[in-house]
Backbone atoms as SQL, in Angstrom:
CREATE TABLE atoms (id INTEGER PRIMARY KEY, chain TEXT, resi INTEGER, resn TEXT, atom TEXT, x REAL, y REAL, z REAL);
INSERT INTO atoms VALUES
  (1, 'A', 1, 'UNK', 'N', -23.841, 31.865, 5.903),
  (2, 'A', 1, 'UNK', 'CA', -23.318, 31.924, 7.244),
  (3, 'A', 1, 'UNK', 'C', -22.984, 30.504, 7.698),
  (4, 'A', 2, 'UNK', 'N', -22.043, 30.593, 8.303),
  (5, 'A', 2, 'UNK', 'CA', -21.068, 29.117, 8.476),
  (6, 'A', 2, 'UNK', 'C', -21.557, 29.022, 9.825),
  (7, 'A', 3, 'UNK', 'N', -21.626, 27.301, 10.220),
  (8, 'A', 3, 'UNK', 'CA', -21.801, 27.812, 12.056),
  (9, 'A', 3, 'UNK', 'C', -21.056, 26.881, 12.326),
  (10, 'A', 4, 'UNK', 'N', -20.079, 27.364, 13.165),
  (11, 'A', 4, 'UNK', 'CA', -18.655, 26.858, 13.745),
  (12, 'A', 4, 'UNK', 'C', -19.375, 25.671, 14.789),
  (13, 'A', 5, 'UNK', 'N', -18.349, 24.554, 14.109),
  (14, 'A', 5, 'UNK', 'CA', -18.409, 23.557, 15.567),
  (15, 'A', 5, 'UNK', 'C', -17.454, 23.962, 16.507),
  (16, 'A', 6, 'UNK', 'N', -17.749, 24.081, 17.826),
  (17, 'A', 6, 'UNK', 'CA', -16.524, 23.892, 18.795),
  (18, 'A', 6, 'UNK', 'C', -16.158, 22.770, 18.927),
  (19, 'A', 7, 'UNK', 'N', -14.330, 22.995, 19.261),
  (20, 'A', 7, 'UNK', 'CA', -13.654, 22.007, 18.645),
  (21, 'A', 7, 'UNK', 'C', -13.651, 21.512, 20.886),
  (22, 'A', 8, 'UNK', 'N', -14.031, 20.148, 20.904),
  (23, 'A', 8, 'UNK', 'CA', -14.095, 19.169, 22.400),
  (24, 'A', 8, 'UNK', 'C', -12.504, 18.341, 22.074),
  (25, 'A', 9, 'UNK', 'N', -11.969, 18.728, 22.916),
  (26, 'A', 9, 'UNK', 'CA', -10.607, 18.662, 23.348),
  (27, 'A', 9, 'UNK', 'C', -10.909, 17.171, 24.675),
  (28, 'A', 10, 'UNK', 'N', -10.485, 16.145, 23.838),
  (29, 'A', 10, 'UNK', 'CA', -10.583, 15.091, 24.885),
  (30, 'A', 10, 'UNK', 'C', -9.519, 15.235, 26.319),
  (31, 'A', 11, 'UNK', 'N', -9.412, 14.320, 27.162),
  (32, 'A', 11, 'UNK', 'CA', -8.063, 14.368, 28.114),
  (33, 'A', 11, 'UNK', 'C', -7.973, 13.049, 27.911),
  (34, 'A', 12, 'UNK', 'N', -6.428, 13.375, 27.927),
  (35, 'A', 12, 'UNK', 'CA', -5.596, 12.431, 27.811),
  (36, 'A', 12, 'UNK', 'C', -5.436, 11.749, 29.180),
  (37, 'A', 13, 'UNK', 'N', -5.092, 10.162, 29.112),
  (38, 'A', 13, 'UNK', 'CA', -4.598, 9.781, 30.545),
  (39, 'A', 13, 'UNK', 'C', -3.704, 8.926, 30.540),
  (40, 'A', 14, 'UNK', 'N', -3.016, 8.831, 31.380),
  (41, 'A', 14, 'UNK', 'CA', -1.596, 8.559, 31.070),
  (42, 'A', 14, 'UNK', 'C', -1.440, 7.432, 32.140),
  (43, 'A', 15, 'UNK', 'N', -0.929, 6.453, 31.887),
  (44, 'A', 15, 'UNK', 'CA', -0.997, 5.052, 32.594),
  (45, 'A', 15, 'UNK', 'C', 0.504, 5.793, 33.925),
  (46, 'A', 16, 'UNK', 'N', 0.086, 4.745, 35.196),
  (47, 'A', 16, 'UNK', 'CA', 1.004, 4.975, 36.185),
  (48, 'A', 16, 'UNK', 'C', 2.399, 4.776, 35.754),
  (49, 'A', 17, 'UNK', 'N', 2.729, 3.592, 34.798),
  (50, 'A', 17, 'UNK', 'CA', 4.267, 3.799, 34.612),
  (51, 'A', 17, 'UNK', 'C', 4.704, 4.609, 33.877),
  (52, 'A', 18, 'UNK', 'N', 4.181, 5.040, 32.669),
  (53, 'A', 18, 'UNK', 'CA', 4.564, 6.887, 32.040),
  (54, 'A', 18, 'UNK', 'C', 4.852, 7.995, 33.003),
  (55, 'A', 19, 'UNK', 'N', 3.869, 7.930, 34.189),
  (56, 'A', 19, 'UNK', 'CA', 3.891, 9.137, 35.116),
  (57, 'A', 19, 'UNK', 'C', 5.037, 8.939, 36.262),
  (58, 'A', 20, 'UNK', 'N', 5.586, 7.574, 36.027),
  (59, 'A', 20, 'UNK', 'CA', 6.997, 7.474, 37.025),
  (60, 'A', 20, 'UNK', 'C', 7.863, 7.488, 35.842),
  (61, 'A', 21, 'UNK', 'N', 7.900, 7.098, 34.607),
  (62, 'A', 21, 'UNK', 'CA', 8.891, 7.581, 33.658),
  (63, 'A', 21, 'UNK', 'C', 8.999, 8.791, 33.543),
  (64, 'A', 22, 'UNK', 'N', 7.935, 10.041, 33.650),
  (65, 'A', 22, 'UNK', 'CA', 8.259, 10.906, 33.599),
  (66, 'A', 22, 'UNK', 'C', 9.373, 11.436, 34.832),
  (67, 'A', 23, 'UNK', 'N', 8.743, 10.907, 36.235),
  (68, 'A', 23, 'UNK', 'CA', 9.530, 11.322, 37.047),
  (69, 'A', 23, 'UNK', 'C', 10.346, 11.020, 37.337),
  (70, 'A', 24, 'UNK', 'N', 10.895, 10.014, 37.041),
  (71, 'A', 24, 'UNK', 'CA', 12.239, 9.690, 36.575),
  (72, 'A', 24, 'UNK', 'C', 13.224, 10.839, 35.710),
  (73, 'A', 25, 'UNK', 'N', 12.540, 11.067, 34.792),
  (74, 'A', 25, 'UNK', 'CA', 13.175, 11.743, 32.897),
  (75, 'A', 25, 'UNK', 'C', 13.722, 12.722, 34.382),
  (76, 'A', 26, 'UNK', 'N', 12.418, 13.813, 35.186),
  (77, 'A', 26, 'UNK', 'CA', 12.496, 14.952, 35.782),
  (78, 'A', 26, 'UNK', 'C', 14.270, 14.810, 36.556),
  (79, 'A', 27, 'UNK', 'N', 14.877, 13.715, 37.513),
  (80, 'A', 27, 'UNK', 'CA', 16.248, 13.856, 37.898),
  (81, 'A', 27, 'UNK', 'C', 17.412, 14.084, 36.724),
  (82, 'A', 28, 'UNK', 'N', 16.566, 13.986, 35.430),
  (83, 'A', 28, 'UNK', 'CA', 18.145, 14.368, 34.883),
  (84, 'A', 28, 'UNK', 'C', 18.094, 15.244, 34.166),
  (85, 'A', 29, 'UNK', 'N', 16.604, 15.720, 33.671),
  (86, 'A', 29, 'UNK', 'CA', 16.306, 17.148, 32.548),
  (87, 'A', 29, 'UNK', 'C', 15.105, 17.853, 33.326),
  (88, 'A', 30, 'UNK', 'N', 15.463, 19.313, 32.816),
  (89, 'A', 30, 'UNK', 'CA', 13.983, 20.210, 33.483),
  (90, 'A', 30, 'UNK', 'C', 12.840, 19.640, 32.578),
  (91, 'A', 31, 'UNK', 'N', 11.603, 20.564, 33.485),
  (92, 'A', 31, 'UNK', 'CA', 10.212, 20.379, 33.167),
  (93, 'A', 31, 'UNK', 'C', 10.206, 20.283, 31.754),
  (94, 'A', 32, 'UNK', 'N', 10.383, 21.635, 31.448),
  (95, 'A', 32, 'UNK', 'CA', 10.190, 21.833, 29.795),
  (96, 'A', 32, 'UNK', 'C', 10.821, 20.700, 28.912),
  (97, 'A', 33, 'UNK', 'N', 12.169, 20.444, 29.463),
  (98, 'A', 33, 'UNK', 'CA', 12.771, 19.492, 28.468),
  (99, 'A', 33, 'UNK', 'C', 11.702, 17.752, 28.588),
  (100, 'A', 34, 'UNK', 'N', 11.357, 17.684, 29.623),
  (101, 'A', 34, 'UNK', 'CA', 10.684, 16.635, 29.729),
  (102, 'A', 34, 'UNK', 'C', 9.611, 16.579, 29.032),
  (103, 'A', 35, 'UNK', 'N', 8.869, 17.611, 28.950),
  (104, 'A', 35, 'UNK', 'CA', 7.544, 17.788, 28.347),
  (105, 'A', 35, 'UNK', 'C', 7.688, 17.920, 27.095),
  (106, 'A', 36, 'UNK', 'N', 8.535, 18.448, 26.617),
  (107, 'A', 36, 'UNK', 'CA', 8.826, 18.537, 24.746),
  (108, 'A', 36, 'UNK', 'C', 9.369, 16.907, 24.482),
  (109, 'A', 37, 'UNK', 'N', 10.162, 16.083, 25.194),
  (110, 'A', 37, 'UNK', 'CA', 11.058, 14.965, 24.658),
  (111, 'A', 37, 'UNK', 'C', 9.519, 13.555, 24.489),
  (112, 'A', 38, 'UNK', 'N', 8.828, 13.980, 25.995),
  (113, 'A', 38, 'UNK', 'CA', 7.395, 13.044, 25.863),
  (114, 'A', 38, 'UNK', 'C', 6.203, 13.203, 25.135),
  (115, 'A', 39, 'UNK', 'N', 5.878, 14.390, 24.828),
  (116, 'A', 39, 'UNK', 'CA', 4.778, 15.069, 24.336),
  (117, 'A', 39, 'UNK', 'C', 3.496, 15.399, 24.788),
  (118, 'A', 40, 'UNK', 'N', 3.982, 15.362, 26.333),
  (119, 'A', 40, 'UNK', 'CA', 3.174, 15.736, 27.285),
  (120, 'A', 40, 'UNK', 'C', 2.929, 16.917, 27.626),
  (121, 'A', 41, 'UNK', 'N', 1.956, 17.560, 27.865),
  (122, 'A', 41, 'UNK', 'CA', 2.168, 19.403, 27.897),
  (123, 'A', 41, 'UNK', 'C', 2.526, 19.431, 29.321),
  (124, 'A', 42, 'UNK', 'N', 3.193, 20.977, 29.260),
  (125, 'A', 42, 'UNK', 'CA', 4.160, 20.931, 30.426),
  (126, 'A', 42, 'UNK', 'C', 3.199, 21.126, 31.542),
  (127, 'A', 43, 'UNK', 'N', 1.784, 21.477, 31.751),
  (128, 'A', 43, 'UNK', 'CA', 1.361, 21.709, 32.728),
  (129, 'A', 43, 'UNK', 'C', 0.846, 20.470, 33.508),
  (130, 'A', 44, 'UNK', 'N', 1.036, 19.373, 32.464),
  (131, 'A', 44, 'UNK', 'CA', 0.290, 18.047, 32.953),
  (132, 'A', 44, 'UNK', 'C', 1.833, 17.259, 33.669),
  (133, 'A', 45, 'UNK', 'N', 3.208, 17.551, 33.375),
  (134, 'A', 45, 'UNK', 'CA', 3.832, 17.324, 34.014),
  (135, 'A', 45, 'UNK', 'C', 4.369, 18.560, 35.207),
  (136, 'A', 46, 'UNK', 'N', 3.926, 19.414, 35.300),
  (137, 'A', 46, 'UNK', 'CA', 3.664, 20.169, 36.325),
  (138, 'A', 46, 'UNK', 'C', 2.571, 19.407, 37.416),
  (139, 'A', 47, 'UNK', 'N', 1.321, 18.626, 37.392),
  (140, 'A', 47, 'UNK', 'CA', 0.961, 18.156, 37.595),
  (141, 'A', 47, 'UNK', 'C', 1.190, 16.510, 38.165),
  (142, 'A', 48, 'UNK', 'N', 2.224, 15.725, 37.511),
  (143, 'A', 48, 'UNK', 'CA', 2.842, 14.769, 37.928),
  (144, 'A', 48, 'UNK', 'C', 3.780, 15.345, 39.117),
  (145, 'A', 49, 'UNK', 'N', 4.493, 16.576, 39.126),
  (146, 'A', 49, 'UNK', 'CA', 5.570, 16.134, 40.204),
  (147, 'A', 49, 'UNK', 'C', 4.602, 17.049, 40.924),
  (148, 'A', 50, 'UNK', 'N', 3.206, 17.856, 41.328),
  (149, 'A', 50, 'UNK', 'CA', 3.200, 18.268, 42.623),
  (150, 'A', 50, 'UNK', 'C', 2.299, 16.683, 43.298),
  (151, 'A', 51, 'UNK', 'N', 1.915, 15.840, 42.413),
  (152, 'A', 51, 'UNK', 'CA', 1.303, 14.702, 42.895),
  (153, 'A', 51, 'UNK', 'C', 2.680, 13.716, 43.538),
  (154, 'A', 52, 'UNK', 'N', 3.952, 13.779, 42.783),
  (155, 'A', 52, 'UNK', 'CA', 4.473, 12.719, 43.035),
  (156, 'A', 52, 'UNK', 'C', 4.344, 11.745, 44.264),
  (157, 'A', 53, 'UNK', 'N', 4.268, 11.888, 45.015),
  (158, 'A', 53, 'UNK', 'CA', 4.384, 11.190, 46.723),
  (159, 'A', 53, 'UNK', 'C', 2.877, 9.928, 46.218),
  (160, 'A', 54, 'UNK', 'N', 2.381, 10.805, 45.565),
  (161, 'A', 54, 'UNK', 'CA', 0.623, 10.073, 45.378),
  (162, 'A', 54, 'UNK', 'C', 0.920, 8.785, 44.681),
  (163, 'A', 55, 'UNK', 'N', 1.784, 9.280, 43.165),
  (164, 'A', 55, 'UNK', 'CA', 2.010, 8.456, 42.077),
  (165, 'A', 55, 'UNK', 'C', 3.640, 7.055, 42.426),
  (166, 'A', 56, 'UNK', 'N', 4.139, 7.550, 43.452),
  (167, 'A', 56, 'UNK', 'CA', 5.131, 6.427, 43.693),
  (168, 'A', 56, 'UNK', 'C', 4.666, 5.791, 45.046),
  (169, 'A', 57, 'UNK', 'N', 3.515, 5.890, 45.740),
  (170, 'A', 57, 'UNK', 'CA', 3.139, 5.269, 46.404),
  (171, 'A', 57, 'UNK', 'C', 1.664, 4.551, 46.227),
  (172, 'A', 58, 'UNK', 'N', 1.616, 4.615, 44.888),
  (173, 'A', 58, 'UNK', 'CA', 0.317, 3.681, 44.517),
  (174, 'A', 58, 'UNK', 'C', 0.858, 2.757, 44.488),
  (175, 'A', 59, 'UNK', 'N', -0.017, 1.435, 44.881),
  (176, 'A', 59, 'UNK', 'CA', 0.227, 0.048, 44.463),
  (177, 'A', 59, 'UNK', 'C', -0.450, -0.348, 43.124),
  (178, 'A', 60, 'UNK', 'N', -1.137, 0.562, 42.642),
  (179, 'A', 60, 'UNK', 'CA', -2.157, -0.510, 41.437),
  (180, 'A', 60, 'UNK', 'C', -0.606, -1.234, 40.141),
  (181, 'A', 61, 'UNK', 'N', -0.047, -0.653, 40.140),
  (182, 'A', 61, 'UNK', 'CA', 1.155, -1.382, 39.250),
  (183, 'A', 61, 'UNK', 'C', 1.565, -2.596, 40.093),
  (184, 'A', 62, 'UNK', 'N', 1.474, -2.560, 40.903),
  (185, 'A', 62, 'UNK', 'CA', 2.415, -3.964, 41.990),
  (186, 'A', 62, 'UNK', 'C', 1.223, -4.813, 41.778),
  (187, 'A', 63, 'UNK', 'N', -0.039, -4.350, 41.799),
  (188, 'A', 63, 'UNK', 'CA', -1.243, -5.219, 42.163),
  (189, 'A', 63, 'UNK', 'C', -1.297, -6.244, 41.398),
  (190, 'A', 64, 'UNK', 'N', -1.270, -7.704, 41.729),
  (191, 'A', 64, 'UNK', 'CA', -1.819, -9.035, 40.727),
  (192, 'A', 64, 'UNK', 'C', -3.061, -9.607, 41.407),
  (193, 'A', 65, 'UNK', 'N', -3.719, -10.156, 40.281),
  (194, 'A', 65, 'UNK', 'CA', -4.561, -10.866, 40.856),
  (195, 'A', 65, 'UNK', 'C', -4.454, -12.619, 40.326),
  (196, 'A', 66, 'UNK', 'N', -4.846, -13.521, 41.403),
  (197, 'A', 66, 'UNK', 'CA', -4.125, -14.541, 40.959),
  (198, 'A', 66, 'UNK', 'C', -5.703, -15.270, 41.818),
  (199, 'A', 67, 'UNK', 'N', -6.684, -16.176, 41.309),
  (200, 'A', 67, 'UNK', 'CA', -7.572, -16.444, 41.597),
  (201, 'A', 67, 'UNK', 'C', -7.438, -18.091, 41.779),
  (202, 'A', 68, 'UNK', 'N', -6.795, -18.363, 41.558),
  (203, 'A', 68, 'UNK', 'CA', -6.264, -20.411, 41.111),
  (204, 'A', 68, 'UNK', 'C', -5.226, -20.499, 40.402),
  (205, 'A', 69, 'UNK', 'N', -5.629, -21.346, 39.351),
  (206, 'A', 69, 'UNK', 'CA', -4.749, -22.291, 38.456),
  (207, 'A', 69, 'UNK', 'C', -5.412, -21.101, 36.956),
  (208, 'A', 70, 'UNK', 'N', -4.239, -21.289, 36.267),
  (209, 'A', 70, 'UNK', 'CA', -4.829, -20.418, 35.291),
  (210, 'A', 70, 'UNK', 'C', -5.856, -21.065, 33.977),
  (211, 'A', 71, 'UNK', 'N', -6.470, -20.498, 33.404),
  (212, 'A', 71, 'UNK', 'CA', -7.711, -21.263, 33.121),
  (213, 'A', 71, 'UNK', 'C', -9.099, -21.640, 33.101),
  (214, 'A', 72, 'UNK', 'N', -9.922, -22.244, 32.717),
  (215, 'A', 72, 'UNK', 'CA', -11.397, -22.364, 32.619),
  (216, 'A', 72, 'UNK', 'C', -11.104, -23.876, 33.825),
  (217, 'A', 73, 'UNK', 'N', -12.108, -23.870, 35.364),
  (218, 'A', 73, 'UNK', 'CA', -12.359, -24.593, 35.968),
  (219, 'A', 73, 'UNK', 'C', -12.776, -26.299, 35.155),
  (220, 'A', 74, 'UNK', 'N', -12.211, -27.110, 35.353),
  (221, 'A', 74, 'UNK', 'CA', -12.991, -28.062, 35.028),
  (222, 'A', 74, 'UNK', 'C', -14.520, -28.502, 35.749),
  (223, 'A', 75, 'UNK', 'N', -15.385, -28.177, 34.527),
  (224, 'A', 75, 'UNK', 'CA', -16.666, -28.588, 34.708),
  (225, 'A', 75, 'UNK', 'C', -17.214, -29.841, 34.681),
  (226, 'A', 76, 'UNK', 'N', -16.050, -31.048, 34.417),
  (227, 'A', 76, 'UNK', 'CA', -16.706, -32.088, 34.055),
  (228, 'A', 76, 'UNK', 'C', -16.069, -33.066, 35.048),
  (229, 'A', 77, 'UNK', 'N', -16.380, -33.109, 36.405),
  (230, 'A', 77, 'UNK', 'CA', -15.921, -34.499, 36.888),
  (231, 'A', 77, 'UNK', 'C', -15.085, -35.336, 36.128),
  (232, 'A', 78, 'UNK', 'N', -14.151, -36.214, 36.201),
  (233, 'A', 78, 'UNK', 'CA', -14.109, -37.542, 35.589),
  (234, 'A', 78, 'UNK', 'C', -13.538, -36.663, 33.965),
  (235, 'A', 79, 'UNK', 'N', -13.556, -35.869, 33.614),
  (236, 'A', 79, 'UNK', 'CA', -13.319, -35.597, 32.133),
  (237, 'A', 79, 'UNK', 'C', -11.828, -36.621, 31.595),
  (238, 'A', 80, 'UNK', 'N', -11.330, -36.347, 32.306),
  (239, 'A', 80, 'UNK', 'CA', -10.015, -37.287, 32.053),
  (240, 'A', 80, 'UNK', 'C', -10.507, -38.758, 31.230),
  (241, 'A', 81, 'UNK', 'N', -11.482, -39.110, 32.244),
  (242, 'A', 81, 'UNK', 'CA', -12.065, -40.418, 31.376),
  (243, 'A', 81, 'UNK', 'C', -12.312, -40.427, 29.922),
  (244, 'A', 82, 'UNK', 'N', -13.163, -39.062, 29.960),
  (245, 'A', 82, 'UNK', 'CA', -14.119, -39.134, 28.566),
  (246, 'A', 82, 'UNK', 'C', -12.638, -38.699, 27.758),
  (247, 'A', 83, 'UNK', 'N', -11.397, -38.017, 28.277),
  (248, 'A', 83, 'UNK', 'CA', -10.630, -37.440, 27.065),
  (249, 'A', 83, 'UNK', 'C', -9.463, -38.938, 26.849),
  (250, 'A', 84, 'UNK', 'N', -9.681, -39.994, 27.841),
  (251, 'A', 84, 'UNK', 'CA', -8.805, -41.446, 27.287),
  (252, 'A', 84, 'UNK', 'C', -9.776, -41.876, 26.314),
  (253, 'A', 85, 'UNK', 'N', -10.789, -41.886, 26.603),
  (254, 'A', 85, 'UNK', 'CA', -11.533, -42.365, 25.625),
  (255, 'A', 85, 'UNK', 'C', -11.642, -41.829, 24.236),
  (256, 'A', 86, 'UNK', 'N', -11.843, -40.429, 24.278),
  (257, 'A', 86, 'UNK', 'CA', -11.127, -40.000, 22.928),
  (258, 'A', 86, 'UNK', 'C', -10.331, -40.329, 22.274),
  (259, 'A', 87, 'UNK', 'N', -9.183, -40.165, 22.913),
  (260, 'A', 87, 'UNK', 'CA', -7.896, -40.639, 22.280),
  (261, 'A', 87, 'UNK', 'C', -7.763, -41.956, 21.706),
  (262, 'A', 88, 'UNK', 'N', -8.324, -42.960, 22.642),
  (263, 'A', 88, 'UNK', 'CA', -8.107, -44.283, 22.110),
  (264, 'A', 88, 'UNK', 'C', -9.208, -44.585, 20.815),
  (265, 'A', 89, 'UNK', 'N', -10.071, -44.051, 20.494),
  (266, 'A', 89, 'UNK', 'CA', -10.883, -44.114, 19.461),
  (267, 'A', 89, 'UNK', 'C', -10.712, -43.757, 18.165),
  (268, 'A', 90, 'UNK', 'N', -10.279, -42.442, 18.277),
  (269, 'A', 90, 'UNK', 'CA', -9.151, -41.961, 17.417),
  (270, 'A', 90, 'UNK', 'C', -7.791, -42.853, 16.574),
  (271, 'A', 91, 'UNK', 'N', -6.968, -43.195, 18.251),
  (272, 'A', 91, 'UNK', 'CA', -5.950, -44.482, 17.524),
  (273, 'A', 91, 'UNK', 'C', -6.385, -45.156, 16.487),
  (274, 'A', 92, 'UNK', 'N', -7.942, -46.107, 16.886),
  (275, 'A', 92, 'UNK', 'CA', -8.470, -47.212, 16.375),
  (276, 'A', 92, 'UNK', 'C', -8.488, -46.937, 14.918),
  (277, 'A', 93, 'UNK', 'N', -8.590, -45.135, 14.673),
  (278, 'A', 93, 'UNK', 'CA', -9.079, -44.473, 12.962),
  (279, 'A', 93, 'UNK', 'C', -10.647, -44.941, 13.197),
  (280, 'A', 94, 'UNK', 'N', -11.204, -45.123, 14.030),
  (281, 'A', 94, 'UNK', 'CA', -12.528, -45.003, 13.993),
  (282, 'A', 94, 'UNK', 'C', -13.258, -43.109, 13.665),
  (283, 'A', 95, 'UNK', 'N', -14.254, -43.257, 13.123),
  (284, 'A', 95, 'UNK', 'CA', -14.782, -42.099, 13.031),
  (285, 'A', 95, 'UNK', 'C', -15.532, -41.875, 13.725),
  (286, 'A', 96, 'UNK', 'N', -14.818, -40.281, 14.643),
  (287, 'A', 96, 'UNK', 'CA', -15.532, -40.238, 15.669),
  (288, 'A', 96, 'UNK', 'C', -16.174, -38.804, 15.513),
  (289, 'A', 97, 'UNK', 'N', -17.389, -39.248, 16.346),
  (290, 'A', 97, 'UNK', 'CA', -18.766, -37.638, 16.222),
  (291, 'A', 97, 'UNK', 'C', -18.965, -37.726, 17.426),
  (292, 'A', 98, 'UNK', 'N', -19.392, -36.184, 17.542),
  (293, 'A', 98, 'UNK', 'CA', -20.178, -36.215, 18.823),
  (294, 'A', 98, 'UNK', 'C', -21.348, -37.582, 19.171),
  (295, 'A', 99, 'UNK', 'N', -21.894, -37.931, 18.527),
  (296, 'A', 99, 'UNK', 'CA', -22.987, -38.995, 19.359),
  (297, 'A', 99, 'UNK', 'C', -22.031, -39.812, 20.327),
  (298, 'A', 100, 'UNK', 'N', -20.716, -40.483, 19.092),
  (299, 'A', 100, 'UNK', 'CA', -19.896, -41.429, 20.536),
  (300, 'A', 100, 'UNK', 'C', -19.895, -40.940, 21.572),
  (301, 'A', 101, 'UNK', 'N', -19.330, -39.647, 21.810),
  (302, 'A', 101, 'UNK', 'CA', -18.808, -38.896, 23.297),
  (303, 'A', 101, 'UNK', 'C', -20.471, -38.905, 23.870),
  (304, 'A', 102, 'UNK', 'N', -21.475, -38.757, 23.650),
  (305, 'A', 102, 'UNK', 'CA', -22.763, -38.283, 23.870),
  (306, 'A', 102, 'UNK', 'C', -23.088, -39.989, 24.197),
  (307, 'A', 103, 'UNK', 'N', -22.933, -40.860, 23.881),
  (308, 'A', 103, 'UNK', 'CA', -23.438, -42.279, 23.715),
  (309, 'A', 103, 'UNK', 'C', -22.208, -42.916, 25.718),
  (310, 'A', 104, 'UNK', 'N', -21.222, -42.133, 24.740),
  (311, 'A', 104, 'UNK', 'CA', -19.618, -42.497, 26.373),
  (312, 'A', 104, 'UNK', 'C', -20.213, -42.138, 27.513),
  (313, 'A', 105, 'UNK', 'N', -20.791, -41.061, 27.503),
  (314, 'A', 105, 'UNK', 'CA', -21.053, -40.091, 28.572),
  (315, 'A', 105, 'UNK', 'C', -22.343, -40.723, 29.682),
  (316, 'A', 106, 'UNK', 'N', -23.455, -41.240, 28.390),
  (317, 'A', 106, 'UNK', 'CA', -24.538, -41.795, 29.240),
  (318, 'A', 106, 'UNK', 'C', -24.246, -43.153, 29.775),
  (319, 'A', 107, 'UNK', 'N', -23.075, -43.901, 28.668),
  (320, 'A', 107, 'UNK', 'CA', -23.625, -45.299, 29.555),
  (321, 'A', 107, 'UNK', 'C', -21.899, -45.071, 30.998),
  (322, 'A', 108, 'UNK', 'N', -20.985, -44.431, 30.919),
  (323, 'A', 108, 'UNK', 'CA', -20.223, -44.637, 31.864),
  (324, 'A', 108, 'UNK', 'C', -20.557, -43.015, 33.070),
  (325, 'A', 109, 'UNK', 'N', -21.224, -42.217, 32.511),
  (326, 'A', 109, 'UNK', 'CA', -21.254, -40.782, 33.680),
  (327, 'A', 109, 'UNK', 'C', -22.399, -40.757, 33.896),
  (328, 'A', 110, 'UNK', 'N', -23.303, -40.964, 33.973),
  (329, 'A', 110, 'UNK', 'CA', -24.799, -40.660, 34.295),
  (330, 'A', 110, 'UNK', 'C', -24.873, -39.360, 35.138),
  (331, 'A', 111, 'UNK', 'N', -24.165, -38.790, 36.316),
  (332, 'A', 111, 'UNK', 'CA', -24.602, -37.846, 37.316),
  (333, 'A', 111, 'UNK', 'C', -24.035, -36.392, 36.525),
  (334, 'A', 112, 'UNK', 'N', -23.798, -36.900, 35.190),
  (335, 'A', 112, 'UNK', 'CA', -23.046, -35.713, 34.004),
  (336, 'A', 112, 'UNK', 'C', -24.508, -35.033, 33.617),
  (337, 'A', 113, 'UNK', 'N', -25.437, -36.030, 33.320),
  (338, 'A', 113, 'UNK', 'CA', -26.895, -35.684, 32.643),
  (339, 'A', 113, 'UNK', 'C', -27.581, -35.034, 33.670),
  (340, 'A', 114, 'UNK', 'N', -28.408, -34.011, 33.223),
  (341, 'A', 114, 'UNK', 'CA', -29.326, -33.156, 34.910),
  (342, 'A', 114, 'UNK', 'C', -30.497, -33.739, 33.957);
């Protein structure tokens, strides 16, 4: 005796600009044709146009978020310093390790060290 798994049928979800592409497709082909050309079942675009008013008056597509400058904050006061100093060490073909930058740091930044 076999014992059947039931088969769990996920849902699909469909990002806001698919669901205005669809309603779009809808001014120039019927339901059905829309739903066979996307591969959306027709009841889920039955579902887009009794929502429509909902789905073309969301903002989350318009929405940005813009917090600063793009990027990781500079954490280091003064870094500019420590990155001339890089550079010019480098020029020299000196070999450079962390201790220099670690050695730069204490005798010209001190309020860098907690």
């Amino acid at each position: 005796m076999q014992d059947e798994v039931p088969i769990i049928k996920t849902r699909r979800r469909y990002s806001l600009e698919t669901k205005r592409n669809v309603l779009r497709a809808l001014s120039d082909h019927t339901q059905h044709r829309v739903a066979d050309l996307s591969g959306i079942p027709l009841r889920t675009v039955q579902n887009f146009v009794r929502e429509k008013e909902k789905i073309w008056a969301s903002l989350h597509a318009k929405r940005r978020f813009h917090f600063g400058e793009p990027g990781r904050p500079e954490i280091l006061p003064g870094g500019d310093d420590l990155l001339d100093y890089m550079v010019a060490m480098m020029k020299k073909h000196f070999p450079f390790t962390t201790y220099h930058v670690v050695q730069q740091v204490k005798a010209n930044n001190q309020e860098w060290i907690m």
